[in-house]
Structure formats: C-alpha cells, structure tokens
mmCIF file of the N, C-alpha and C atoms, coordinates in Angstrom:
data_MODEL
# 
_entry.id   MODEL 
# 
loop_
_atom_site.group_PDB 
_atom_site.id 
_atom_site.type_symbol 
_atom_site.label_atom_id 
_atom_site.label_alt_id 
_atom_site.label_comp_id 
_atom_site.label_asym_id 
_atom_site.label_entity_id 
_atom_site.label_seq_id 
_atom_site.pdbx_PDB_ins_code 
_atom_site.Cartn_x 
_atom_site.Cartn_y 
_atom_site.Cartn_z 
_atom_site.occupancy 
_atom_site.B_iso_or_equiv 
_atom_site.pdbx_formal_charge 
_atom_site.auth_seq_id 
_atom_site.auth_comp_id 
_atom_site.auth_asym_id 
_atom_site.auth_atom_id 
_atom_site.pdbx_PDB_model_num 
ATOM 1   N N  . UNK A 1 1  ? 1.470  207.422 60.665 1.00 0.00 ? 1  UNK A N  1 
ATOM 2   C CA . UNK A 1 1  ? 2.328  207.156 59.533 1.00 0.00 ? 1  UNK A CA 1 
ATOM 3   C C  . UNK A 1 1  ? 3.699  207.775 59.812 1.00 0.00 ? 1  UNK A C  1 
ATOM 4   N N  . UNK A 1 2  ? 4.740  207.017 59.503 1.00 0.00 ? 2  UNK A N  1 
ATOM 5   C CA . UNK A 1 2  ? 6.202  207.742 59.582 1.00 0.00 ? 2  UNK A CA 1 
ATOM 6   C C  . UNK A 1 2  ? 6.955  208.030 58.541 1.00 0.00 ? 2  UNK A C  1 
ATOM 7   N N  . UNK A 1 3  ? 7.015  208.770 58.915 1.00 0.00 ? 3  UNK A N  1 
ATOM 8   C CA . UNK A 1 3  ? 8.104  210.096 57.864 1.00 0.00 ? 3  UNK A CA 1 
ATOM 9   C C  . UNK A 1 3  ? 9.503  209.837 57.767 1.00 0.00 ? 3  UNK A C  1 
ATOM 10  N N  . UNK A 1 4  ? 10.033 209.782 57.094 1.00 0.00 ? 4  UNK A N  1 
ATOM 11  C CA . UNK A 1 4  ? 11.639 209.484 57.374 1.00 0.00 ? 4  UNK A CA 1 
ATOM 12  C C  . UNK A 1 4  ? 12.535 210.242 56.107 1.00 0.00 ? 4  UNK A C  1 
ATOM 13  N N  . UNK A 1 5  ? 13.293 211.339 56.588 1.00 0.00 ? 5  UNK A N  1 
ATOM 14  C CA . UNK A 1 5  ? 14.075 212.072 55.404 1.00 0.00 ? 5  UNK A CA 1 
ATOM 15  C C  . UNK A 1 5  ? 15.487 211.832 55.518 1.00 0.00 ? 5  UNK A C  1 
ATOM 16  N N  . UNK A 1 6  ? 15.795 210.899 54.347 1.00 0.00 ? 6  UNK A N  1 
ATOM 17  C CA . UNK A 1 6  ? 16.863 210.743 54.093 1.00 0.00 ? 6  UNK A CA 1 
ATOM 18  C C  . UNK A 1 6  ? 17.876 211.679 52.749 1.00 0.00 ? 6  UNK A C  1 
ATOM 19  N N  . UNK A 1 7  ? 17.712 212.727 52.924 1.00 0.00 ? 7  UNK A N  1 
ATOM 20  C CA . UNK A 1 7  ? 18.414 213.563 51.824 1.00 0.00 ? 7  UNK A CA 1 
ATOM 21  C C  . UNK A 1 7  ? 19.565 213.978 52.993 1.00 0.00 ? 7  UNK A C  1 
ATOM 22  N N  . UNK A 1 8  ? 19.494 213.848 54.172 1.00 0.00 ? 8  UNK A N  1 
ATOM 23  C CA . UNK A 1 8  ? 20.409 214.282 54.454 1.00 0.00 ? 8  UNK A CA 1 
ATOM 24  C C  . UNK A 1 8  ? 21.770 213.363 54.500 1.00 0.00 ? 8  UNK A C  1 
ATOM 25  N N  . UNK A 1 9  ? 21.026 211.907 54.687 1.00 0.00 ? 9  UNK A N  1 
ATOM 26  C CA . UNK A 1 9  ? 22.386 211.054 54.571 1.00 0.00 ? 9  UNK A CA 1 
ATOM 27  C C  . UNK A 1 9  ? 22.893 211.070 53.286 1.00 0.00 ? 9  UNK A C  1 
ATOM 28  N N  . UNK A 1 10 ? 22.164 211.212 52.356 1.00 0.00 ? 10 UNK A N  1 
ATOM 29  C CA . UNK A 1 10 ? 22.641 211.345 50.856 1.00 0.00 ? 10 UNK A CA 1 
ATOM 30  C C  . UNK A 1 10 ? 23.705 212.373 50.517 1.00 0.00 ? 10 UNK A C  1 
ATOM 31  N N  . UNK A 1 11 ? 22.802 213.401 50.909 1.00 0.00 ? 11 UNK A N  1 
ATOM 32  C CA . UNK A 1 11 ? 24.100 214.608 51.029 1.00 0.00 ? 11 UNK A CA 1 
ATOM 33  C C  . UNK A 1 11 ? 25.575 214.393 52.312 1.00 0.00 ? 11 UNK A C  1 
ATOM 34  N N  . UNK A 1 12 ? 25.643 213.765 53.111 1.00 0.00 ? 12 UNK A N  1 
ATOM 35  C CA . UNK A 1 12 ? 26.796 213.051 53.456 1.00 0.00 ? 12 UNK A CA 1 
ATOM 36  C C  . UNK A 1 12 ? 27.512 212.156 53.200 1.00 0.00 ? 12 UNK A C  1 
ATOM 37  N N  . UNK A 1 13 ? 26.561 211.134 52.172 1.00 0.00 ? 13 UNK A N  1 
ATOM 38  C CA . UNK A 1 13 ? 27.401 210.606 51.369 1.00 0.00 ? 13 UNK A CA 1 
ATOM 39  C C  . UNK A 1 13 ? 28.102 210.564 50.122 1.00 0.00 ? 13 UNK A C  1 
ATOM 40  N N  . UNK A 1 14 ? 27.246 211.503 49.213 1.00 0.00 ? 14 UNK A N  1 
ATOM 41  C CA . UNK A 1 14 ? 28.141 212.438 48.693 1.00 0.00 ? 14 UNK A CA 1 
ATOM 42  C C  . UNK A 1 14 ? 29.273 213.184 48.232 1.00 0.00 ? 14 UNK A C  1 
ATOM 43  N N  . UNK A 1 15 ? 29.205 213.938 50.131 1.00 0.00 ? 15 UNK A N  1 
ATOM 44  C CA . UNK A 1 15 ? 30.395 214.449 50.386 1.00 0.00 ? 15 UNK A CA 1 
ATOM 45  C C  . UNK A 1 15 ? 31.869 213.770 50.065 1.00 0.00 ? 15 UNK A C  1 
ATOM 46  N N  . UNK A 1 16 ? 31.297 212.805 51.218 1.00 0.00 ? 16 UNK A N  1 
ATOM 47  C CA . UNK A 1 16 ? 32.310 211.870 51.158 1.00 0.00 ? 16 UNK A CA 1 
ATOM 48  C C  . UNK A 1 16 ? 32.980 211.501 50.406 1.00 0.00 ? 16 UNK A C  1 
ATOM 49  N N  . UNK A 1 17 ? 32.054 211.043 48.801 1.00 0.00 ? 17 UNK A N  1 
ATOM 50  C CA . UNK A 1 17 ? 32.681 210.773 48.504 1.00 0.00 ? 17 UNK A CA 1 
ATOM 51  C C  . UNK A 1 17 ? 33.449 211.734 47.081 1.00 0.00 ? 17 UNK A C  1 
ATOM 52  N N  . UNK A 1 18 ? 33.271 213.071 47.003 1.00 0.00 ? 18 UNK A N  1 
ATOM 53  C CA . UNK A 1 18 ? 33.202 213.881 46.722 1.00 0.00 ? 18 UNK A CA 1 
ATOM 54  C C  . UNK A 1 18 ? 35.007 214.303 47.208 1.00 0.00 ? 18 UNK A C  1 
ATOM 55  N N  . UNK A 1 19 ? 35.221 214.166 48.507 1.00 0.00 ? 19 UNK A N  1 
ATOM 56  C CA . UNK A 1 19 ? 36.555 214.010 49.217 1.00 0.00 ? 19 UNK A CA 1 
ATOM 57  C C  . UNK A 1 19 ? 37.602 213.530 48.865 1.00 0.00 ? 19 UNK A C  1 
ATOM 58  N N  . UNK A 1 20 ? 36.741 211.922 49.297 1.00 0.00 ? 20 UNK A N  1 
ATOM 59  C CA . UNK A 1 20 ? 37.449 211.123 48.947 1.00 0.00 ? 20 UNK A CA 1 
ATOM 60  C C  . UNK A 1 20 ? 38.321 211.387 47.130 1.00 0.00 ? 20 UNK A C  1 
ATOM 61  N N  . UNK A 1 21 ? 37.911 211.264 46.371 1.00 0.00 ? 21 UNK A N  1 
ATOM 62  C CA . UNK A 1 21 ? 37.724 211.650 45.239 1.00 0.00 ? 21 UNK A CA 1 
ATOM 63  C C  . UNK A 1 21 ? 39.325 213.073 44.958 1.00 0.00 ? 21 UNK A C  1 
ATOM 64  N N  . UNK A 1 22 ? 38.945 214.364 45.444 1.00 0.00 ? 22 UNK A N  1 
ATOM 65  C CA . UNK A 1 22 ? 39.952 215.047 45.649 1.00 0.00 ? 22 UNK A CA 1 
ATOM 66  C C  . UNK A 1 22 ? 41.029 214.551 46.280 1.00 0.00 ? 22 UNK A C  1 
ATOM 67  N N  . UNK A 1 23 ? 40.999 213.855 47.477 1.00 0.00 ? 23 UNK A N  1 
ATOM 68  C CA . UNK A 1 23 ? 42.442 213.225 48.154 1.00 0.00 ? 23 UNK A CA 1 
ATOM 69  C C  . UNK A 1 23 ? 43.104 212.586 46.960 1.00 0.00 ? 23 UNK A C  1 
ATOM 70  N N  . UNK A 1 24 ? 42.243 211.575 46.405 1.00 0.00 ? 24 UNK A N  1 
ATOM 71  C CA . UNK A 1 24 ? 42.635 210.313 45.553 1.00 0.00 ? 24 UNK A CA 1 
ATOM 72  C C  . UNK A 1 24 ? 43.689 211.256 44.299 1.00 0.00 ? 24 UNK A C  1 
ATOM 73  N N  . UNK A 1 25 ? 43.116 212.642 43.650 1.00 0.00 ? 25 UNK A N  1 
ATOM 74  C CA . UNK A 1 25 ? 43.708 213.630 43.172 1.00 0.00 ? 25 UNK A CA 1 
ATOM 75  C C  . UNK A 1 25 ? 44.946 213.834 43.096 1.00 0.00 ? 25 UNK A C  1 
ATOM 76  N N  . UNK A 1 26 ? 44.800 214.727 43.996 1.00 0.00 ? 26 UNK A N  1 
ATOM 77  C CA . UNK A 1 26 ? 46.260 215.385 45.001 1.00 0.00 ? 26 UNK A CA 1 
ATOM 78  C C  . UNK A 1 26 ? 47.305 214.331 45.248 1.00 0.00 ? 26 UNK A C  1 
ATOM 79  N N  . UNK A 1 27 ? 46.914 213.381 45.591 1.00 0.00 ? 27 UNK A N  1 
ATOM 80  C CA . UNK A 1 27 ? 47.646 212.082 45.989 1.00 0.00 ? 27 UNK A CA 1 
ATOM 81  C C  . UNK A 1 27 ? 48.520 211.675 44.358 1.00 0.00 ? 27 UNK A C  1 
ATOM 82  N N  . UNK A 1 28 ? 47.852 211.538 43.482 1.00 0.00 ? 28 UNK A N  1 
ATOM 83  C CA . UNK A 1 28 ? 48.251 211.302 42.031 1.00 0.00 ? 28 UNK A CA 1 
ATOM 84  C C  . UNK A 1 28 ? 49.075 212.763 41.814 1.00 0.00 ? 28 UNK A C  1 
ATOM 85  N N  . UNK A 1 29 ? 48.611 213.741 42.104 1.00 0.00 ? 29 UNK A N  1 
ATOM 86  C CA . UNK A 1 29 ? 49.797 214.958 40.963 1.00 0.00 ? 29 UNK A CA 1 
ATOM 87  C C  . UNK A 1 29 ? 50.597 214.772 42.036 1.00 0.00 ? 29 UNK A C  1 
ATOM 88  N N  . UNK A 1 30 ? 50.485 214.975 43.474 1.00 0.00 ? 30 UNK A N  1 
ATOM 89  C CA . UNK A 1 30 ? 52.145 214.913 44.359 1.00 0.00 ? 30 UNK A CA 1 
ATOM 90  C C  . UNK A 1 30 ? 53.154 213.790 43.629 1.00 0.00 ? 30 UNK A C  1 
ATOM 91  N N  . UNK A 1 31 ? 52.663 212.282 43.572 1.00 0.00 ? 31 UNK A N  1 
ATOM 92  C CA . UNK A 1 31 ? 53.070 211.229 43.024 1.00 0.00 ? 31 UNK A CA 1 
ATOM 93  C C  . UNK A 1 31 ? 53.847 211.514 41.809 1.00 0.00 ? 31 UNK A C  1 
ATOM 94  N N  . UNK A 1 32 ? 53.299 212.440 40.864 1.00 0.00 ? 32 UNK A N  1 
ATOM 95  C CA . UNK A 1 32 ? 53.726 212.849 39.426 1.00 0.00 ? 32 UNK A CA 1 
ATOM 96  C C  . UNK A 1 32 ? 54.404 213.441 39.942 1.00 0.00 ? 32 UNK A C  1 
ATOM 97  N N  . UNK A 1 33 ? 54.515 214.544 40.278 1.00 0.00 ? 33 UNK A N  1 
ATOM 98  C CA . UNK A 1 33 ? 55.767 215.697 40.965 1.00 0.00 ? 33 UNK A CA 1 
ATOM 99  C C  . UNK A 1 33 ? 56.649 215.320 41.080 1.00 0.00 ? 33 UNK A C  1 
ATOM 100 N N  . UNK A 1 34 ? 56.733 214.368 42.157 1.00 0.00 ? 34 UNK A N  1 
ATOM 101 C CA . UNK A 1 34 ? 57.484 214.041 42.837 1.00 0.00 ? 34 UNK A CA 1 
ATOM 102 C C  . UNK A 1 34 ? 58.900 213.233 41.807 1.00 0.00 ? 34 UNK A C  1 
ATOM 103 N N  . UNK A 1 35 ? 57.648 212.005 41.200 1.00 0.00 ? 35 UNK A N  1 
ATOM 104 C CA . UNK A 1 35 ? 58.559 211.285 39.678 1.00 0.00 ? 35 UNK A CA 1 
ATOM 105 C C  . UNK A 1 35 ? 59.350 212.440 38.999 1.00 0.00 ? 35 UNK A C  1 
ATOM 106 N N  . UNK A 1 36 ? 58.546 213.482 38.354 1.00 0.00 ? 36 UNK A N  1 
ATOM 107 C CA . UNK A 1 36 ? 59.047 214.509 37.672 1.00 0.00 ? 36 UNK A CA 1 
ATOM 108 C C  . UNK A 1 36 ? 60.343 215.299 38.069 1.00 0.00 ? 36 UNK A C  1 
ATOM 109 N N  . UNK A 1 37 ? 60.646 215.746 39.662 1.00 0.00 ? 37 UNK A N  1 
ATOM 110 C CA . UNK A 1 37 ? 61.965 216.011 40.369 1.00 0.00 ? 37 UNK A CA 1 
ATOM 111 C C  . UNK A 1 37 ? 62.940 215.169 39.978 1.00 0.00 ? 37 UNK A C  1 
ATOM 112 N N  . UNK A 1 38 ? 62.511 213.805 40.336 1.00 0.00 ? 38 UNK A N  1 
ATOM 113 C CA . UNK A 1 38 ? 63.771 212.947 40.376 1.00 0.00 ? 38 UNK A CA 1 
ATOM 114 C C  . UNK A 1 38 ? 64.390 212.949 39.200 1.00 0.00 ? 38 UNK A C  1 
ATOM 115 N N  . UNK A 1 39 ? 63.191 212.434 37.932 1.00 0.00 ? 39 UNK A N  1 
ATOM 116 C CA . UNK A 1 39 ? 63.660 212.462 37.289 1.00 0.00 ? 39 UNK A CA 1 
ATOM 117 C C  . UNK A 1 39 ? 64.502 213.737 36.790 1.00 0.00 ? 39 UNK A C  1 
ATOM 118 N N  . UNK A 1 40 ? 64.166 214.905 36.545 1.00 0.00 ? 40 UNK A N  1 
ATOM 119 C CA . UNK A 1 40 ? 65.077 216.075 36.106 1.00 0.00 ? 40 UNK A CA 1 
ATOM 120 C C  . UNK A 1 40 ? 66.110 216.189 37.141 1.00 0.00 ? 40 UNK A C  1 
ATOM 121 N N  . UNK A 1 41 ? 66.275 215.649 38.461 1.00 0.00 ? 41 UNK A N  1 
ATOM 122 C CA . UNK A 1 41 ? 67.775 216.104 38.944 1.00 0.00 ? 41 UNK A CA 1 
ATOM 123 C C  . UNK A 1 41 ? 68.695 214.750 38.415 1.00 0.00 ? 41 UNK A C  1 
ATOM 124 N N  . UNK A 1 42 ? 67.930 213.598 37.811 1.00 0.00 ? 42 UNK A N  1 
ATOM 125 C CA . UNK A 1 42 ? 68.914 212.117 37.676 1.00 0.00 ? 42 UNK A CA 1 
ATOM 126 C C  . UNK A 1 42 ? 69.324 212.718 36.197 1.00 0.00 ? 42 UNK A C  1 
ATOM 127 N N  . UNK A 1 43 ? 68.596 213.327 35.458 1.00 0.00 ? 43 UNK A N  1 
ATOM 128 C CA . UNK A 1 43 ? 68.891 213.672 33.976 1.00 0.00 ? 43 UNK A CA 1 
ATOM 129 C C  . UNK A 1 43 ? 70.133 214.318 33.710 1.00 0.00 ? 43 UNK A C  1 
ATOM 130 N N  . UNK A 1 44 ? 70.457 215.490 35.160 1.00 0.00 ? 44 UNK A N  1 
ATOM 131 C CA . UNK A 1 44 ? 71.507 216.433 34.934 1.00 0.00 ? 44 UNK A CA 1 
ATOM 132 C C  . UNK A 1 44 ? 73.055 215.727 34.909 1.00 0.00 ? 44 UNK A C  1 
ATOM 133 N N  . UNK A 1 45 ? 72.747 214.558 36.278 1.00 0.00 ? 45 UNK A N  1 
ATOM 134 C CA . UNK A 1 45 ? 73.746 213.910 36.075 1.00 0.00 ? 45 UNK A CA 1 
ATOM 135 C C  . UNK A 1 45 ? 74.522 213.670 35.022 1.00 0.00 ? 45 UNK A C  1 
ATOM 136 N N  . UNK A 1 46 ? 76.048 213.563 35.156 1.00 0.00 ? 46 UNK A N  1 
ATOM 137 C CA . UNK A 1 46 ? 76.647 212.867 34.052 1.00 0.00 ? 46 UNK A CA 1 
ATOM 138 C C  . UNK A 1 46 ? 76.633 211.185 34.370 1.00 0.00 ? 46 UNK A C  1 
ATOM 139 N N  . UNK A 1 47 ? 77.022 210.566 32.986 1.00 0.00 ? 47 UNK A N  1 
ATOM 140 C CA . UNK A 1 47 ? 77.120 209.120 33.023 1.00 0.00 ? 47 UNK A CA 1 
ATOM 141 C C  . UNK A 1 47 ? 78.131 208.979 33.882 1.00 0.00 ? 47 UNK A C  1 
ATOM 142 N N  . UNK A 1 48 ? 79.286 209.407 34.369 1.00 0.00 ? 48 UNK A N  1 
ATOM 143 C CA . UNK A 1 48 ? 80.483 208.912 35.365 1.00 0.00 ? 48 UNK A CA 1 
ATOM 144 C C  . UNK A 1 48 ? 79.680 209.217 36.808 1.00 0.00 ? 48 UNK A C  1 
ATOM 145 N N  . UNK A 1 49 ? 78.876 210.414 36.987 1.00 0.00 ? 49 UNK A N  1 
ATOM 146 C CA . UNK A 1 49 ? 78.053 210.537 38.363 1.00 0.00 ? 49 UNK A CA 1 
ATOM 147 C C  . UNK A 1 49 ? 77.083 209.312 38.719 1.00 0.00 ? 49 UNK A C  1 
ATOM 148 N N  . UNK A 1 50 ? 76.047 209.330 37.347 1.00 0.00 ? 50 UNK A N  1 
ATOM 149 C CA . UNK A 1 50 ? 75.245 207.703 37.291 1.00 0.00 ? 50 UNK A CA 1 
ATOM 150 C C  . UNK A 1 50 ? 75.803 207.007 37.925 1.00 0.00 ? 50 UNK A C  1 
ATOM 151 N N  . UNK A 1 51 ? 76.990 206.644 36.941 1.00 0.00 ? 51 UNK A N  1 
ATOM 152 C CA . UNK A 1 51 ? 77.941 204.877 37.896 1.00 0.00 ? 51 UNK A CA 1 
ATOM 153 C C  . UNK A 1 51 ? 78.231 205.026 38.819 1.00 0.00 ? 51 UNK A C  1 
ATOM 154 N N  . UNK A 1 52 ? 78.540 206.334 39.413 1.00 0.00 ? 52 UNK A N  1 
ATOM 155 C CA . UNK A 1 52 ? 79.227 206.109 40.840 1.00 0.00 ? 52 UNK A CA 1 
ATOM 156 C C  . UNK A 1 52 ? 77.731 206.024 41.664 1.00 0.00 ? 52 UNK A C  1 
ATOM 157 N N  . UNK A 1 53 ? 76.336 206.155 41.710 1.00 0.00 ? 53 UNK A N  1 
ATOM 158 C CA . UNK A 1 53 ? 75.485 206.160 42.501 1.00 0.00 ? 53 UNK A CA 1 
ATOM 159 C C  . UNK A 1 53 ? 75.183 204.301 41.851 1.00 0.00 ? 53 UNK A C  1 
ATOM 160 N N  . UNK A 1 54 ? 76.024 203.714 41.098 1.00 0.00 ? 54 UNK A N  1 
ATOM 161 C CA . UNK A 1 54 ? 74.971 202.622 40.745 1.00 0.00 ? 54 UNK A CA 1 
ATOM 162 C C  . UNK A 1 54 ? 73.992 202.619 39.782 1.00 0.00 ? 54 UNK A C  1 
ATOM 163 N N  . UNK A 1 55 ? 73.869 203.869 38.494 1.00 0.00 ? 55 UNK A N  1 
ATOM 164 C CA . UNK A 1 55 ? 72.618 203.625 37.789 1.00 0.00 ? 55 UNK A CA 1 
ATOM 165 C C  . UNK A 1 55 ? 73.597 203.855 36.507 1.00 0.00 ? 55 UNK A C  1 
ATOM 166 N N  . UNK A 1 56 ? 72.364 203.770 35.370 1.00 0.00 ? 56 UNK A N  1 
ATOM 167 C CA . UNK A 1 56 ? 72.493 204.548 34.077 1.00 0.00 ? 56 UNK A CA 1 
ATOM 168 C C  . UNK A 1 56 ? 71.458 205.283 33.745 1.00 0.00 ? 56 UNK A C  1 
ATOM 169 N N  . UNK A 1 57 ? 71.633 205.729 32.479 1.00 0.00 ? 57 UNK A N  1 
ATOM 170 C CA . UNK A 1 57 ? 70.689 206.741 32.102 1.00 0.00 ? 57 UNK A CA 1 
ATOM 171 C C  . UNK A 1 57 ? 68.977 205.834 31.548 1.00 0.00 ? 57 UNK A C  1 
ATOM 172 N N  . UNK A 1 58 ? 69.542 204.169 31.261 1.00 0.00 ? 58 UNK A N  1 
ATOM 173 C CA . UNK A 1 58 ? 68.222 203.659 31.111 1.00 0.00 ? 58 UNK A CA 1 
ATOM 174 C C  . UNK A 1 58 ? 67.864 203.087 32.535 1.00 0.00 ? 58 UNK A C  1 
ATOM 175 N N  . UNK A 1 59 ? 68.227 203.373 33.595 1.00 0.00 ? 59 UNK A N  1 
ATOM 176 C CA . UNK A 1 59 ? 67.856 203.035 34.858 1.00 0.00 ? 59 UNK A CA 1 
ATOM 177 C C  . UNK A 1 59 ? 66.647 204.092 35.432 1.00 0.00 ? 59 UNK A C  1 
ATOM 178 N N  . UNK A 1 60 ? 66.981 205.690 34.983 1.00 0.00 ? 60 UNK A N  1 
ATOM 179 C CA . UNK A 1 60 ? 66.565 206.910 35.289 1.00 0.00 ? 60 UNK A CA 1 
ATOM 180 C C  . UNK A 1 60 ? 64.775 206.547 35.827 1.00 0.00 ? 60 UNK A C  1 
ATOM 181 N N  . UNK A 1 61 ? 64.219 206.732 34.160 1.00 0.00 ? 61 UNK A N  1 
ATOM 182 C CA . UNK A 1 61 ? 62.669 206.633 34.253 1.00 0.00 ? 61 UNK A CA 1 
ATOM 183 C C  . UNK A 1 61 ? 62.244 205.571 35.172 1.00 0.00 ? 61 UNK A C  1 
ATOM 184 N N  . UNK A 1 62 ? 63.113 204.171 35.519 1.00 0.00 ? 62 UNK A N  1 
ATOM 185 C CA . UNK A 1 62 ? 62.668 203.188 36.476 1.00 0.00 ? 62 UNK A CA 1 
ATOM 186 C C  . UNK A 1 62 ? 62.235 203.512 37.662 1.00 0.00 ? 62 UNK A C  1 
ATOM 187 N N  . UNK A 1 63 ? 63.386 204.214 38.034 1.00 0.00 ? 63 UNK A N  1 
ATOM 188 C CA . UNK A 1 63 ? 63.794 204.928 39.508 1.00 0.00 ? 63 UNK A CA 1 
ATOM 189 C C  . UNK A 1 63 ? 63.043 205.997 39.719 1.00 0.00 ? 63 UNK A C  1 
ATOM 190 N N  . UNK A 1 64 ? 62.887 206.966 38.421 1.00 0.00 ? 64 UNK A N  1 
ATOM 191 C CA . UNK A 1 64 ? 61.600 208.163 39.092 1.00 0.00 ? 64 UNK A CA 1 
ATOM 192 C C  . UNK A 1 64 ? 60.082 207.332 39.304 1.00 0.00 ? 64 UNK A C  1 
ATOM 193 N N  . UNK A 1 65 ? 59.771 205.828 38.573 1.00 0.00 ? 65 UNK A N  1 
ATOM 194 C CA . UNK A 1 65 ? 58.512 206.024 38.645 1.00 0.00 ? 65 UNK A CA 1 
ATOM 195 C C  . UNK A 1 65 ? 58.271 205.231 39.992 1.00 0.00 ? 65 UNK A C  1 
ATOM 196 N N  . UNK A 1 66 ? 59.578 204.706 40.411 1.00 0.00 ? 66 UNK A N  1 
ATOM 197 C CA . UNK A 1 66 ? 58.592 203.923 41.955 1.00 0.00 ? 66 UNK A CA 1 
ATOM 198 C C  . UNK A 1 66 ? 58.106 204.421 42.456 1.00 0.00 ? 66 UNK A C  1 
ATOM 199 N N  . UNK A 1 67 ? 57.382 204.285 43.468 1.00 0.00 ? 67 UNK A N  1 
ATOM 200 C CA . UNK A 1 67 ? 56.703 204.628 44.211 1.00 0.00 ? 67 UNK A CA 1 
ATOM 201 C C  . UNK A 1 67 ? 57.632 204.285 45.737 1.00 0.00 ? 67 UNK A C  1 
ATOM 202 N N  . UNK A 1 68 ? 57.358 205.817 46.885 1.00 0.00 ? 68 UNK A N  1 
ATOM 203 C CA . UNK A 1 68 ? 58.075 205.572 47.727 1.00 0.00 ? 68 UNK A CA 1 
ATOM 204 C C  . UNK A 1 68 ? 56.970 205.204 48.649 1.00 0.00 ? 68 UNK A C  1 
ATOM 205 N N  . UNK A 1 69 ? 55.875 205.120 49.264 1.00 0.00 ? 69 UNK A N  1 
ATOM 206 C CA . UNK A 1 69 ? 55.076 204.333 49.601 1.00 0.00 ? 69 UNK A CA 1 
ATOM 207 C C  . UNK A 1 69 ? 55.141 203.165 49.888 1.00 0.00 ? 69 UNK A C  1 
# 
C-alpha cells in the first residue's frame, strides 16, 4: 500500500501564497505614498507655478493618482 504525504506541498502553497499576498500589500501603500508626495508637493505650488508646469489645481488629484508603472 502507498503512502503519500502531502502537507508538505500544502504548506508551500500556502506560503506562497501568503507572500504573494504581502508583496500585493507593500506594492499598494508604496503606490499610496507615493500619490500622497506628489500630491502635497503639487498643493504647495502657487496657481502662476501650476501654469507654468502646464496644470491647475483641478489637474492635481489626476496627476497624483496615475500610476507610474
């Protein structure tokens, strides 16, 4: 008769995806961060600084949320 223990692939898969999971995380608050910078250094701007880069102040939130990816 054969025996076969599979708890160990279980517990590797798991892991995995256990990982995976944290990357997916980290990946989202850097993403937020990152929005969050832009946006507070585009905020300080004045409206005559805005125009000269090309934006306004309802351009701001657009521009922090792309994604540079």
């Amino acid at each position: 008769m054969a025996n076969v223990n599979t708890n160990l692939a279980a517990s590797s898969i798991l892991a995995g995806r256990v990982t995976s999971f944290c990357h997916l995380a980290l990946n989202a608050v850097a993403q937020w961060n990152d929005a969050r910078i832009t946006r507070n250094a585009l905020l300080k701007l004045s409206a005559r600084e805005l125009d000269d880069i090309g934006l306004t102040f309802a351009d701001i939130e657009k521009v922090a949320a792309r994604k540079a990816y």
